[in-house]
N, C-alpha and C positions, 0 to 999 in steps of 0.2 A: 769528745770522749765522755762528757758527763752523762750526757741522754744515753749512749748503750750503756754504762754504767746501772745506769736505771733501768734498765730493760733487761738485764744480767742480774739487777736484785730480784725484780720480778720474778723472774724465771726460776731465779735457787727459789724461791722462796714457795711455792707454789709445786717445784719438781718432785720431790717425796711424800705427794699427797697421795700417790697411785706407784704401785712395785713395777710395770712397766708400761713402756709408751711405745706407739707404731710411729714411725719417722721415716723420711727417708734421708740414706748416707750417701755421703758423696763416694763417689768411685773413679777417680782421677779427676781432669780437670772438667769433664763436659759432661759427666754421666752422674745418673742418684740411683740406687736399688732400695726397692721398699728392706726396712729393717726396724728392728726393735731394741728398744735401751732396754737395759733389766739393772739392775741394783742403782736406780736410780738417786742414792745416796749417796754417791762416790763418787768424788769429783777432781778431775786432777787442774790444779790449779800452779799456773807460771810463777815461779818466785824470780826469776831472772838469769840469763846468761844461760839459756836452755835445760834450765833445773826446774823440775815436778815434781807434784809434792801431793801427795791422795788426800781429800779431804773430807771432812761431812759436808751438807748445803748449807746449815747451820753457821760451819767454821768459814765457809768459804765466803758467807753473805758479812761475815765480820772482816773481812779481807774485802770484800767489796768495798764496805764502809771508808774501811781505814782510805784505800784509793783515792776515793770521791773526795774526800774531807783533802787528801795531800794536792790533788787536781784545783778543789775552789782554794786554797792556800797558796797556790801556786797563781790562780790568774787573777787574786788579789794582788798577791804583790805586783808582777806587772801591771797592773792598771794603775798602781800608784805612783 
């Protein structure tokens, strides 16, 4: 979990340098269509039990944080 962690901080973090990006979206399970993100600053983010929650990249990369830190807190204690 930690490594996408980190590659999910990258990502916010770098995502609102440009208002929109070419991607492609998936479109069920086997298909992509070219598409484009636009307000690239709006992020919905899982709080739990199927509850979202709009956020800035900003806010969201502070939520990333808090994770990572409760993840190595977690596989400290196991290892002890």
């Amino acid at each position: 979990f930690e490594h996408d962690y980190r590659q999910l901080h990258t990502r916010l973090s770098t995502l609102p340098d440009r208002l929109t990006y070419d991607c492609m979206v998936p479109f069920g399970k086997l298909a992509f269509i070219p598409g484009r993100i636009i307000h690239s600053n709006e992020i919905l983010v899982l709080l739990g039990d199927n509850y979202f929650v709009e956020r800035t990249c900003k806010q969201s990369i502070d939520i990333v944080n808090r994770r990572m830190g409760n993840i190595k807190e977690n596989i400290e204690k196991h290892h002890k």
